[in-house]
Chimera marker file (.cmm) of the C-alpha trace (Angstrom):
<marker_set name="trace">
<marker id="1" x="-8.026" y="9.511" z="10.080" r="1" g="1" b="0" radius="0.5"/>
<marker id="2" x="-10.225" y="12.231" z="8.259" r="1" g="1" b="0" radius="0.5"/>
<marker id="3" x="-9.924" y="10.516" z="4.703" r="1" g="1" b="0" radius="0.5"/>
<marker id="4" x="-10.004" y="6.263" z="4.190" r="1" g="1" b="0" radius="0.5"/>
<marker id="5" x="-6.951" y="4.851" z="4.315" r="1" g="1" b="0" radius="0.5"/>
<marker id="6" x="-7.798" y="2.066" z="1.838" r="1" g="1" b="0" radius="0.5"/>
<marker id="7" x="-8.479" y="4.753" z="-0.428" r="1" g="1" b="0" radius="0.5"/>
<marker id="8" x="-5.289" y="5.987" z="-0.837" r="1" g="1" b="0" radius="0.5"/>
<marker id="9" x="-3.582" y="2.580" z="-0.845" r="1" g="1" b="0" radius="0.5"/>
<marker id="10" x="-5.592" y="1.160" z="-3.901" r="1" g="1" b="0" radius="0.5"/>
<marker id="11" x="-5.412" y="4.483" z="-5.839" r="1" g="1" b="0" radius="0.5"/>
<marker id="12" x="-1.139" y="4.343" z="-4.942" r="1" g="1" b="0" radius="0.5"/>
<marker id="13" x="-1.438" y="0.536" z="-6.325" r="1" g="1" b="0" radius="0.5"/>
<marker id="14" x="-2.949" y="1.522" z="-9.590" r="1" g="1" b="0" radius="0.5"/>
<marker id="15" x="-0.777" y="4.706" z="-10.173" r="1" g="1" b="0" radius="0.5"/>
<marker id="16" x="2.771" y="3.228" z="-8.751" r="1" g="1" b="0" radius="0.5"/>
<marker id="17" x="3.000" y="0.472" z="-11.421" r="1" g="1" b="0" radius="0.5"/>
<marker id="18" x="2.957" y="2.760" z="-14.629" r="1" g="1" b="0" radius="0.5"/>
<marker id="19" x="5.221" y="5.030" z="-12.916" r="1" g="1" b="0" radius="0.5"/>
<marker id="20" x="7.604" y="2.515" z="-12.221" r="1" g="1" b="0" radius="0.5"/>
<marker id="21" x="6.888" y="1.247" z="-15.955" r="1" g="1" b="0" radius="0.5"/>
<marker id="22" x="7.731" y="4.713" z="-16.926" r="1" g="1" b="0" radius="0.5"/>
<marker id="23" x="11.520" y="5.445" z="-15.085" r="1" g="1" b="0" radius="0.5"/>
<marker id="24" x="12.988" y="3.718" z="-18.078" r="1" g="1" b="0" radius="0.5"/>
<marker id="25" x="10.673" y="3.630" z="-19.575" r="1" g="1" b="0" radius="0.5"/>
<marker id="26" x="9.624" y="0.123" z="-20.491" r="1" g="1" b="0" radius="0.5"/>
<marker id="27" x="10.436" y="-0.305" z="-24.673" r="1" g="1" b="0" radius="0.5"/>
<marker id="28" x="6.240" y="-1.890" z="-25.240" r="1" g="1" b="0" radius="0.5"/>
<marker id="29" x="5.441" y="2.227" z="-24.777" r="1" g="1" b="0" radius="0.5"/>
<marker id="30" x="7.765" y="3.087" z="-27.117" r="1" g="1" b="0" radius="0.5"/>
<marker id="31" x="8.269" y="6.724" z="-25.314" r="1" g="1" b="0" radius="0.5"/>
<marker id="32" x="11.435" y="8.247" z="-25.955" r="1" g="1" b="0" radius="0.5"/>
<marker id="33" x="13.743" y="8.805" z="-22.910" r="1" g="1" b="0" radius="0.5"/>
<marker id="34" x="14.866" y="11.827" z="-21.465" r="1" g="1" b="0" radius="0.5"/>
<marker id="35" x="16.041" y="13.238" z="-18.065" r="1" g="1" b="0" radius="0.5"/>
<marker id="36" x="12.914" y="15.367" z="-17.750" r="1" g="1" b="0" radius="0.5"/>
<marker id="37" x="10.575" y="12.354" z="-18.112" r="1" g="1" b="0" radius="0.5"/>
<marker id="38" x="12.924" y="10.585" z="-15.776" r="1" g="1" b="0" radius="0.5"/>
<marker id="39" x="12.908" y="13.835" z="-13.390" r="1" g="1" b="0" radius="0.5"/>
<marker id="40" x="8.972" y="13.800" z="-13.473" r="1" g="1" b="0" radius="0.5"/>
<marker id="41" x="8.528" y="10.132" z="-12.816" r="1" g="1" b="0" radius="0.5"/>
<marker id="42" x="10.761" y="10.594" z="-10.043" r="1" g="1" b="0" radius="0.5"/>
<marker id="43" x="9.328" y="13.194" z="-8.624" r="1" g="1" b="0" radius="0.5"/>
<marker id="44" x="5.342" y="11.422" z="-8.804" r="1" g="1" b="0" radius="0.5"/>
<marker id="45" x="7.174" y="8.210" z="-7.331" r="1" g="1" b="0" radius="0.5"/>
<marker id="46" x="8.195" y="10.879" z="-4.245" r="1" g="1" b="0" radius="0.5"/>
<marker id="47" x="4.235" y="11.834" z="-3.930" r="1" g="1" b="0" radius="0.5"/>
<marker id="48" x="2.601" y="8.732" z="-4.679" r="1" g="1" b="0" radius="0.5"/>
<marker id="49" x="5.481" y="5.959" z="-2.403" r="1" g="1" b="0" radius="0.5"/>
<marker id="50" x="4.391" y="7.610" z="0.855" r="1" g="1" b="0" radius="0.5"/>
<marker id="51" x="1.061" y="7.514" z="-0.294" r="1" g="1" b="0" radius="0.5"/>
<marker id="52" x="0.076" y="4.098" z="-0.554" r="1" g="1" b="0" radius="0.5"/>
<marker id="53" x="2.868" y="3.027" z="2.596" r="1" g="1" b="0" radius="0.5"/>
<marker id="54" x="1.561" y="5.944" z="5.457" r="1" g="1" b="0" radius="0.5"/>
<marker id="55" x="-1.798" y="4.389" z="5.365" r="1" g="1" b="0" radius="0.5"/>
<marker id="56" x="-0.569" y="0.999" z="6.202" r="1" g="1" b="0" radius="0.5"/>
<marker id="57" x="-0.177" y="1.843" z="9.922" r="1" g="1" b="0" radius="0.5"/>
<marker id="58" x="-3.669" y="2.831" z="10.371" r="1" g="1" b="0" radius="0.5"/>
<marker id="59" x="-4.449" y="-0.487" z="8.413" r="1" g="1" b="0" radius="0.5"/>
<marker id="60" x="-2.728" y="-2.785" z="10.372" r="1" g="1" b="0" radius="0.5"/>
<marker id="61" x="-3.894" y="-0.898" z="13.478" r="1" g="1" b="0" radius="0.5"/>
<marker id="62" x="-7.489" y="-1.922" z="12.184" r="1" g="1" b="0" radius="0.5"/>
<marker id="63" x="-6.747" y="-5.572" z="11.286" r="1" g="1" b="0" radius="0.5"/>
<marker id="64" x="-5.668" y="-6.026" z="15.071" r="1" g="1" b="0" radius="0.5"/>
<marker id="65" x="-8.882" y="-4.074" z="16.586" r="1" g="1" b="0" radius="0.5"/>
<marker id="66" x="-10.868" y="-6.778" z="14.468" r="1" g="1" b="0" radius="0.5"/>
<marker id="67" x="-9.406" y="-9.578" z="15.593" r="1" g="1" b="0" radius="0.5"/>
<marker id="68" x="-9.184" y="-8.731" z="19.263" r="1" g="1" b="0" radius="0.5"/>
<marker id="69" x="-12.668" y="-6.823" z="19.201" r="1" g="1" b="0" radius="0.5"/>
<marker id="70" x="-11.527" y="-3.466" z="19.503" r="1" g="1" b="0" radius="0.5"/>
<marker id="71" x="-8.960" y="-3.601" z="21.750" r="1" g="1" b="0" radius="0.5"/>
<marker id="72" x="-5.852" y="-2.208" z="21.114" r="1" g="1" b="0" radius="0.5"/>
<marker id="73" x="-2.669" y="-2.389" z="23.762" r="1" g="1" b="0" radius="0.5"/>
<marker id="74" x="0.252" y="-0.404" z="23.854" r="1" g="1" b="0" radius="0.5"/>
<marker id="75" x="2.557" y="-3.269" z="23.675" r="1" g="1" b="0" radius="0.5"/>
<marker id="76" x="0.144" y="-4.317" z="20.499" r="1" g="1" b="0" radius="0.5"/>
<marker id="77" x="0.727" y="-0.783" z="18.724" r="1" g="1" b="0" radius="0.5"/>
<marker id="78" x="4.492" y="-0.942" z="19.995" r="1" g="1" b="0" radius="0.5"/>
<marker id="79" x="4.686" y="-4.225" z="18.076" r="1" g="1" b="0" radius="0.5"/>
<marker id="80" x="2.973" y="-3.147" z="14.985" r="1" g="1" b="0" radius="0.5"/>
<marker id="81" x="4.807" y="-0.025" z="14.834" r="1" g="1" b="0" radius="0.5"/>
<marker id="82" x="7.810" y="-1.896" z="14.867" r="1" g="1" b="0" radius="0.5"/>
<marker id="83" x="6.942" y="-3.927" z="12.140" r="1" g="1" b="0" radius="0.5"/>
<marker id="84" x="5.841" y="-1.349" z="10.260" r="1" g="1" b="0" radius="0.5"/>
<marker id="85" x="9.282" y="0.621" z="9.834" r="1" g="1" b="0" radius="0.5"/>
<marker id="86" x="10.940" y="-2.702" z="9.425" r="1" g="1" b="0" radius="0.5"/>
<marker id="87" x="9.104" y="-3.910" z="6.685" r="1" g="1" b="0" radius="0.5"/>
<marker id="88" x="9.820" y="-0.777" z="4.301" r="1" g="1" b="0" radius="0.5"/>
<marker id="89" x="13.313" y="-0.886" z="4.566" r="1" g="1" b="0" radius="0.5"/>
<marker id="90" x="13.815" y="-4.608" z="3.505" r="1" g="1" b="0" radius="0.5"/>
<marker id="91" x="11.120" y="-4.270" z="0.971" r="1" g="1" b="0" radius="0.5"/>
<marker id="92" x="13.818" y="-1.523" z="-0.712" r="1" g="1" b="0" radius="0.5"/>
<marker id="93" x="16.687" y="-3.802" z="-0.118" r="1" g="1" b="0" radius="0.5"/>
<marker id="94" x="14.846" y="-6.802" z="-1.503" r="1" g="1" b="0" radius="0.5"/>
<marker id="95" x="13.561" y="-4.374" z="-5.002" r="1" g="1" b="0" radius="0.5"/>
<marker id="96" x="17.117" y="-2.747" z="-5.088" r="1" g="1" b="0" radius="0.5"/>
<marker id="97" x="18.824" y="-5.567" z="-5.192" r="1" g="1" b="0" radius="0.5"/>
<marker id="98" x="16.505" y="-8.018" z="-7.519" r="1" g="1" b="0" radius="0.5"/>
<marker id="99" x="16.952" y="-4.587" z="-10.168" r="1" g="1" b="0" radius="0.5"/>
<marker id="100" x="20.632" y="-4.666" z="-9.833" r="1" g="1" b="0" radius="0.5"/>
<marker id="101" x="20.200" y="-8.493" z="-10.892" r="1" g="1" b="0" radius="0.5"/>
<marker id="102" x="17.844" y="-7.660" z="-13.497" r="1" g="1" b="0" radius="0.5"/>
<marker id="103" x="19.958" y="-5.097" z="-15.021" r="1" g="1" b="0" radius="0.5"/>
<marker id="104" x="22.975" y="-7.488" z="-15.372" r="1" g="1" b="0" radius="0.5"/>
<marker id="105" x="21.151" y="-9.485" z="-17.808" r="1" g="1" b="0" radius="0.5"/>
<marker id="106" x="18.429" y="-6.778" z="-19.258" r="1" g="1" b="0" radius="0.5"/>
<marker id="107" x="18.632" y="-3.285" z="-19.864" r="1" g="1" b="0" radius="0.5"/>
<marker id="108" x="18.224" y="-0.245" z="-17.584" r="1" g="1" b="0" radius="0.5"/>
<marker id="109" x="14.602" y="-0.286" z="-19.434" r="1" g="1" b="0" radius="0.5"/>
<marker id="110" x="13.562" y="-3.407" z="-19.020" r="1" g="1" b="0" radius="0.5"/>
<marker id="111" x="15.062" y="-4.062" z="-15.216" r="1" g="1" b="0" radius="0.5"/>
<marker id="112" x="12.477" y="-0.997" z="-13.970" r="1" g="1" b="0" radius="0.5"/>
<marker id="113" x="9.607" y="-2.305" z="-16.505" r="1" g="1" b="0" radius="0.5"/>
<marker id="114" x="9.935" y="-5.486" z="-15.386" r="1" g="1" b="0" radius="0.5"/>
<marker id="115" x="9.506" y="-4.198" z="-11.554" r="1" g="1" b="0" radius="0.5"/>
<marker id="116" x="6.537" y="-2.383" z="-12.675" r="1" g="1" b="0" radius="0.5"/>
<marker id="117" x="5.233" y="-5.316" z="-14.146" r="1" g="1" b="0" radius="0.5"/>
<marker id="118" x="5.878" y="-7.390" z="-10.983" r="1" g="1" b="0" radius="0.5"/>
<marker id="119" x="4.097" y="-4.421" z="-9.212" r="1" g="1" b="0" radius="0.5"/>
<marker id="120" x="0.572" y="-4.866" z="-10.560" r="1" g="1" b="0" radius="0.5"/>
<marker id="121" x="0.861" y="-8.514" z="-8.811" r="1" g="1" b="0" radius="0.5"/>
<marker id="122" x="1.670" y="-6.687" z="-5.806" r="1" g="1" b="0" radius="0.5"/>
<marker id="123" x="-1.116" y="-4.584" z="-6.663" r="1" g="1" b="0" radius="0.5"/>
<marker id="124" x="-3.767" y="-6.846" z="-7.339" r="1" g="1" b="0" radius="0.5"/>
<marker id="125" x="-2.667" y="-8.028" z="-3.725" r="1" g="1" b="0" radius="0.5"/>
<marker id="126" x="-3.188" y="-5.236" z="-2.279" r="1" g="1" b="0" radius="0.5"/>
<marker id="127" x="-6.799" y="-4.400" z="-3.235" r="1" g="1" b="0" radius="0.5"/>
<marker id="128" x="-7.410" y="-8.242" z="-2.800" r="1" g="1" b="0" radius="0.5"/>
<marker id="129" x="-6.278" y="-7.570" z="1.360" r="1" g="1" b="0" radius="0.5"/>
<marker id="130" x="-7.789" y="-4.371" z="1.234" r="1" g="1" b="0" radius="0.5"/>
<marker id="131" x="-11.040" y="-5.574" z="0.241" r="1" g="1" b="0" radius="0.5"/>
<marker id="132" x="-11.412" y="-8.071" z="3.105" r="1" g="1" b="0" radius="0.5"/>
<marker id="133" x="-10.120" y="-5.903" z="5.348" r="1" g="1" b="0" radius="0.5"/>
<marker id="134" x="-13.137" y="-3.229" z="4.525" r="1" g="1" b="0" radius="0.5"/>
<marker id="135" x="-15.877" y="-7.034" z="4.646" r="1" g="1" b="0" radius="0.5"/>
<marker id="136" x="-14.313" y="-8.109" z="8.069" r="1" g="1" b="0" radius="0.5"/>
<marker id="137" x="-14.657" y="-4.603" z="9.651" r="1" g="1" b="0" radius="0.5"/>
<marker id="138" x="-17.781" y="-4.194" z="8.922" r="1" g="1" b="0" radius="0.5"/>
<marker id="139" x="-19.060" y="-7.468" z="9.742" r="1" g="1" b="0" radius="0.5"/>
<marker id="140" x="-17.374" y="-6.619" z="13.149" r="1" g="1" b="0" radius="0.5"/>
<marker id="141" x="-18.945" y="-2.900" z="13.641" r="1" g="1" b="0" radius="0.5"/>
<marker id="142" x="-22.498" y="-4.451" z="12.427" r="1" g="1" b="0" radius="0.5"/>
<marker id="143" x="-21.869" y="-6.958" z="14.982" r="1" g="1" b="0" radius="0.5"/>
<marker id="144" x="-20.664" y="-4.594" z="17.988" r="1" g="1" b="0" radius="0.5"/>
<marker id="145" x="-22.897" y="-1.181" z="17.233" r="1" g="1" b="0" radius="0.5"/>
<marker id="146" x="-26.911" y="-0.329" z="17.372" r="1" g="1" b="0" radius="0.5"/>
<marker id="147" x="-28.969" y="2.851" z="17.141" r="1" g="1" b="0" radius="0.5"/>
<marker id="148" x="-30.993" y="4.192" z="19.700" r="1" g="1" b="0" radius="0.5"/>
<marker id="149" x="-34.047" y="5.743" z="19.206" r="1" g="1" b="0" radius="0.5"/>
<marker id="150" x="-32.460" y="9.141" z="18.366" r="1" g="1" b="0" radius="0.5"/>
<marker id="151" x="-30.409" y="7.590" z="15.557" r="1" g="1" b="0" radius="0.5"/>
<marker id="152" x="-27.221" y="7.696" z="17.331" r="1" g="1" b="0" radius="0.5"/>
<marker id="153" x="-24.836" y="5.053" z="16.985" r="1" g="1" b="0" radius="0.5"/>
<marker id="154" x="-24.018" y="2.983" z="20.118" r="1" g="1" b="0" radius="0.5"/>
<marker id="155" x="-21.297" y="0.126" z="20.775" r="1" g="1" b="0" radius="0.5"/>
<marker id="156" x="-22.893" y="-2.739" z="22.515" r="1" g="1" b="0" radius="0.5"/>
<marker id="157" x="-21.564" y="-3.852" z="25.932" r="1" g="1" b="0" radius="0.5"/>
<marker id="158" x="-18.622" y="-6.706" z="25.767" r="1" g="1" b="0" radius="0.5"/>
<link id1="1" id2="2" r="1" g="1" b="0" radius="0.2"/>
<link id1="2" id2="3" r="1" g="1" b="0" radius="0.2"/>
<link id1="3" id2="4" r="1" g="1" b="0" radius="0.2"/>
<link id1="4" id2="5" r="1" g="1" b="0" radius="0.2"/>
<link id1="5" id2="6" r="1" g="1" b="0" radius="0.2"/>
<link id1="6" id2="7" r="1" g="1" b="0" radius="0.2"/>
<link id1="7" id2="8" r="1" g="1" b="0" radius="0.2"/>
<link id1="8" id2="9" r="1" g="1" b="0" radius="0.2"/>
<link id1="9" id2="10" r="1" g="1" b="0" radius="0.2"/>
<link id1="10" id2="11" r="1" g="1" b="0" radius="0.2"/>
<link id1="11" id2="12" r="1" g="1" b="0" radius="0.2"/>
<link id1="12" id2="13" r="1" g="1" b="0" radius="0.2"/>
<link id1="13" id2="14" r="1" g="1" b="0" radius="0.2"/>
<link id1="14" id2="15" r="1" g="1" b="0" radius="0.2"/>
<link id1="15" id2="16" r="1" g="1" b="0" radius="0.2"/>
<link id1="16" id2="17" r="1" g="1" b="0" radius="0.2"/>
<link id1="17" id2="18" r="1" g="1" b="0" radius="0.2"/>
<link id1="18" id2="19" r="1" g="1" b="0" radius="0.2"/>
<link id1="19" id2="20" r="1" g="1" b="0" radius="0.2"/>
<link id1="20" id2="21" r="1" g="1" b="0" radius="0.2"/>
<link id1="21" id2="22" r="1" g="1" b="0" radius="0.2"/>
<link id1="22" id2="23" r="1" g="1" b="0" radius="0.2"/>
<link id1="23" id2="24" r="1" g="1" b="0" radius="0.2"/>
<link id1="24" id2="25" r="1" g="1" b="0" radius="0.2"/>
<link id1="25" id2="26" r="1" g="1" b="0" radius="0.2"/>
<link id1="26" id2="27" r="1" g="1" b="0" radius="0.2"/>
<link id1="27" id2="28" r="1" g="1" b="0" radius="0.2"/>
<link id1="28" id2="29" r="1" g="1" b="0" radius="0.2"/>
<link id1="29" id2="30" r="1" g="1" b="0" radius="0.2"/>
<link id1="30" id2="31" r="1" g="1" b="0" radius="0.2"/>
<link id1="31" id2="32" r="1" g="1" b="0" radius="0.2"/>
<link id1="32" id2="33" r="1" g="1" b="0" radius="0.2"/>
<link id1="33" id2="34" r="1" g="1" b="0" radius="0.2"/>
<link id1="34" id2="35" r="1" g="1" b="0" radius="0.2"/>
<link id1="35" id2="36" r="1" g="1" b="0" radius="0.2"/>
<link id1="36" id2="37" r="1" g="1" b="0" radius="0.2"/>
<link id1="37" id2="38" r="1" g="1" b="0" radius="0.2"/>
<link id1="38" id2="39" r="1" g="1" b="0" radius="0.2"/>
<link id1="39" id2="40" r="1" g="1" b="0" radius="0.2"/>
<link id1="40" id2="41" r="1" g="1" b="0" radius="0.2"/>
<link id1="41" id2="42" r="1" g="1" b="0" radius="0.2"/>
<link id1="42" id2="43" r="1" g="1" b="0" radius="0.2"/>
<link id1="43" id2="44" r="1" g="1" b="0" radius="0.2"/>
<link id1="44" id2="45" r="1" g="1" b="0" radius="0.2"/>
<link id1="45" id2="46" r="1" g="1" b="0" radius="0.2"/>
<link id1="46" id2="47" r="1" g="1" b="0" radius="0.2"/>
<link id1="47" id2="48" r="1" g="1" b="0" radius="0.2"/>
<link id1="48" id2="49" r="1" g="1" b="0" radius="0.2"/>
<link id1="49" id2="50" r="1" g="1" b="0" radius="0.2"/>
<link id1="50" id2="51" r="1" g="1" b="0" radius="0.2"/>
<link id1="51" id2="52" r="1" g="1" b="0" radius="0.2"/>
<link id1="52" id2="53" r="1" g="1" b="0" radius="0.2"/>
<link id1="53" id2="54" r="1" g="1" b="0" radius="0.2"/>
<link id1="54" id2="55" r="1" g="1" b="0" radius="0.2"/>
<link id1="55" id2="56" r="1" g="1" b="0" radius="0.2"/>
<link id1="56" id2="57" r="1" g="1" b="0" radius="0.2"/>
<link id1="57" id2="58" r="1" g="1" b="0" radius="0.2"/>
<link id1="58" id2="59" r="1" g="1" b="0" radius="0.2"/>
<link id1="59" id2="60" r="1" g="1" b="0" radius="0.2"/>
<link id1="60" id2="61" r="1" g="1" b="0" radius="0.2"/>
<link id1="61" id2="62" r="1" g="1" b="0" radius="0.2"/>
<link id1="62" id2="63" r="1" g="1" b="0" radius="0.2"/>
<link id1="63" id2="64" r="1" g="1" b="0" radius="0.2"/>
<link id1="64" id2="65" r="1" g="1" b="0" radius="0.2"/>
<link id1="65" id2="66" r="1" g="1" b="0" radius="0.2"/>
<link id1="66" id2="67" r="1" g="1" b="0" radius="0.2"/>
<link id1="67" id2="68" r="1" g="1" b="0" radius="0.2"/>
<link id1="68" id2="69" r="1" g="1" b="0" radius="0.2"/>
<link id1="69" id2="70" r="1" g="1" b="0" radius="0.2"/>
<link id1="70" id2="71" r="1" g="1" b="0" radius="0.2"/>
<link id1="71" id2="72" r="1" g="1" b="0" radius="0.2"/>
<link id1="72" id2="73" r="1" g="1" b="0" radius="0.2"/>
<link id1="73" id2="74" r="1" g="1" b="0" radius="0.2"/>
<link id1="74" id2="75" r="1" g="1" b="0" radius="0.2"/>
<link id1="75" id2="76" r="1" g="1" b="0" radius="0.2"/>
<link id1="76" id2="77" r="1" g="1" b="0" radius="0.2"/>
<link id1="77" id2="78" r="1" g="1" b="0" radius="0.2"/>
<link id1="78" id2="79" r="1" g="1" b="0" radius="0.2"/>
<link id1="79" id2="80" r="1" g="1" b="0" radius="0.2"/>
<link id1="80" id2="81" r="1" g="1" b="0" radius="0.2"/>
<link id1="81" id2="82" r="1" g="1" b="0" radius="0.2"/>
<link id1="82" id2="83" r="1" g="1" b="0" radius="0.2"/>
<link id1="83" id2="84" r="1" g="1" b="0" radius="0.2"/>
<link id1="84" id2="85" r="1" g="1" b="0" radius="0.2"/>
<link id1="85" id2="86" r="1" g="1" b="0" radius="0.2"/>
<link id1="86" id2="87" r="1" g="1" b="0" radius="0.2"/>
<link id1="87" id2="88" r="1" g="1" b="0" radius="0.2"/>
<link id1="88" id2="89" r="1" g="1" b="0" radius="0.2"/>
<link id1="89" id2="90" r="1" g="1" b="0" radius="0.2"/>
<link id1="90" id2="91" r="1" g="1" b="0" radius="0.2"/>
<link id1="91" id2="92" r="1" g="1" b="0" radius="0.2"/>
<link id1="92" id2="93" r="1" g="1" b="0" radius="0.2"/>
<link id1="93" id2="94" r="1" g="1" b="0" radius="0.2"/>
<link id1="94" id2="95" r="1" g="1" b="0" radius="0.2"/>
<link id1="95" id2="96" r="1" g="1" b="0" radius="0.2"/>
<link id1="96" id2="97" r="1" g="1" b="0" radius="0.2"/>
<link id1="97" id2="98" r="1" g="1" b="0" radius="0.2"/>
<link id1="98" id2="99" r="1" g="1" b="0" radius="0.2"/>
<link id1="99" id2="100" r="1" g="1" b="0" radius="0.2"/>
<link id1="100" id2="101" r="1" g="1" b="0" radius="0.2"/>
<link id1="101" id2="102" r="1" g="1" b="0" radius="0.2"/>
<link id1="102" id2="103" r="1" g="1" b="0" radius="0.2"/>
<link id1="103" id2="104" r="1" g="1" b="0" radius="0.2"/>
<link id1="104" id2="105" r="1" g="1" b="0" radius="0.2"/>
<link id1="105" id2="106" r="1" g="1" b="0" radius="0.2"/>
<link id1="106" id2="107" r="1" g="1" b="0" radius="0.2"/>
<link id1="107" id2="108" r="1" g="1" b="0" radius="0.2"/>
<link id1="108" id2="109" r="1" g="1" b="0" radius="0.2"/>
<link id1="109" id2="110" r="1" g="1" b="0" radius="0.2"/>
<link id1="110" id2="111" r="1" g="1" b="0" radius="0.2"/>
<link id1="111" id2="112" r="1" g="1" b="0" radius="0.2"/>
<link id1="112" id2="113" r="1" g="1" b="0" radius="0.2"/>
<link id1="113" id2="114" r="1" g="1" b="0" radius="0.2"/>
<link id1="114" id2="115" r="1" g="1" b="0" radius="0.2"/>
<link id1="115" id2="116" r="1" g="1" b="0" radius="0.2"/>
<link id1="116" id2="117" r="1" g="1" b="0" radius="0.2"/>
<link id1="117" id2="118" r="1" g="1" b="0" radius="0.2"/>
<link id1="118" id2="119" r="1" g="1" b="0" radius="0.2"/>
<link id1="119" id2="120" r="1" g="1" b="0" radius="0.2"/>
<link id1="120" id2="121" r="1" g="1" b="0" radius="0.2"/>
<link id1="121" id2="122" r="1" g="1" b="0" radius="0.2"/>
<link id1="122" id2="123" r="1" g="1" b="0" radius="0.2"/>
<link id1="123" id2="124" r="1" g="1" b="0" radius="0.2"/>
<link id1="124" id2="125" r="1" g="1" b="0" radius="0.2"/>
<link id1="125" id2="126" r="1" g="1" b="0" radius="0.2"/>
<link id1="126" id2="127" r="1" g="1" b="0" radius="0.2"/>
<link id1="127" id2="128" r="1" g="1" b="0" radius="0.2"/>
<link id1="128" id2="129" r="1" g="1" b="0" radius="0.2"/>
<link id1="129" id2="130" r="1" g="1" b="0" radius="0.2"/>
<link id1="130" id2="131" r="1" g="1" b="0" radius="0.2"/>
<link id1="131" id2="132" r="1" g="1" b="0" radius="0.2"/>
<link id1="132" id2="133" r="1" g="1" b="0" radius="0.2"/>
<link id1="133" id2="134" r="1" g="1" b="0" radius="0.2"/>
<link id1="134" id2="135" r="1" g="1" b="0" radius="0.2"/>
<link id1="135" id2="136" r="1" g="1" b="0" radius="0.2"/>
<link id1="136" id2="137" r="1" g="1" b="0" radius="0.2"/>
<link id1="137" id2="138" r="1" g="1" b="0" radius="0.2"/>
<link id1="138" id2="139" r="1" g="1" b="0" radius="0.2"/>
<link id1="139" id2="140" r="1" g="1" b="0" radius="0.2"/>
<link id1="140" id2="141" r="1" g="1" b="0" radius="0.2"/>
<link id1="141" id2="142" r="1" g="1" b="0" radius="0.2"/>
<link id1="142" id2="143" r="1" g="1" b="0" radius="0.2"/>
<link id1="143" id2="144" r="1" g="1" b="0" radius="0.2"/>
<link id1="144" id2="145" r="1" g="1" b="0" radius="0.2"/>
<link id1="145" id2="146" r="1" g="1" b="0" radius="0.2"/>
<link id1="146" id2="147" r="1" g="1" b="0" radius="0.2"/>
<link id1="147" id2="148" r="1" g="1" b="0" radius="0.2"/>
<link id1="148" id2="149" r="1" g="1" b="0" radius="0.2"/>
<link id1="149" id2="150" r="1" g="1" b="0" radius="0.2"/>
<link id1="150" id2="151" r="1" g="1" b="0" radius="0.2"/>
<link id1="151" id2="152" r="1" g="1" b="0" radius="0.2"/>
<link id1="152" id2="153" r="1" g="1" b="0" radius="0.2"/>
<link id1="153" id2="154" r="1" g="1" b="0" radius="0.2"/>
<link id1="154" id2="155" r="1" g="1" b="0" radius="0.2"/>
<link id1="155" id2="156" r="1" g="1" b="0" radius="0.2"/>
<link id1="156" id2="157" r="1" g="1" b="0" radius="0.2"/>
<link id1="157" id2="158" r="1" g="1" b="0" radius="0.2"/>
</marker_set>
């Protein structure tokens, strides 16, 4: 809660597609391969996955406060959490299993290139969502909060 979540999602969506580009890497870098490169990709993929996804909870936590005007109920945070550690899961099912396609028909290279390619659509998604996210909270804390005369910050009555 100390740092902004949307923060570390949009800097994860900028970084995670060149990684991915570079597991192969894609042949357009022309980068010779090797198992340290692969090794060190890895290893950023490790830091940089969790992240852009940990954030996510407190993000969906905040789309719900918004649209129920700050309210949040246990069955509500139940349900979200729920979705949350669903949604993961399938998501490296679904990217497993389209690469496995992929690399029937393309090689090792181009299958993870090709992902990272894909990725900066996901990417340009996710700062799209992130961005109206950040414009519909603060239309709702301008609409909900005044100062008093010592400058404090208030939340006005329901």
């Amino acid at each position: 809660d100390r740092f902004n979540p949307y923060f570390f999602v949009m800097f994860s969506a900028v970084i995670l597609p060149f990684l991915y580009m570079f597991i192969g890497p894609i042949p357009l870098f022309h980068v010779a391969s090797s198992k340290l490169q692969l090794m060190l990709v890895l290893a950023l993929l490790g830091f940089f996955v969790p992240m852009g996804c940990t954030p996510i909870l407190l993000i969906m936590f905040d789309v719900y406060k918004i649209r129920n005007k700050g309210e949040l109920s246990i069955s509500a945070s139940n349900t979200i959490v729920s979705l949350y550690c669903s949604c993961f899961p399938l998501g490296a099912c679904i990217g497993s299993f389209c690469a496995g396609i992929f690399s029937v028909y393309v090689s090792f290279q181009w299958s993870t290139g090709g992902l990272g390619l894909i990725f900066i659509i996901q990417s340009i998604l996710a700062f799209a969502y992130c961005w109206k996210i950040g414009k519909m909270k603060k239309e709702f804390y301008s609409k909900t909060q005044t100062s008093n005369a010592a400058g404090e910050i208030e939340l006005k009555d329901k």
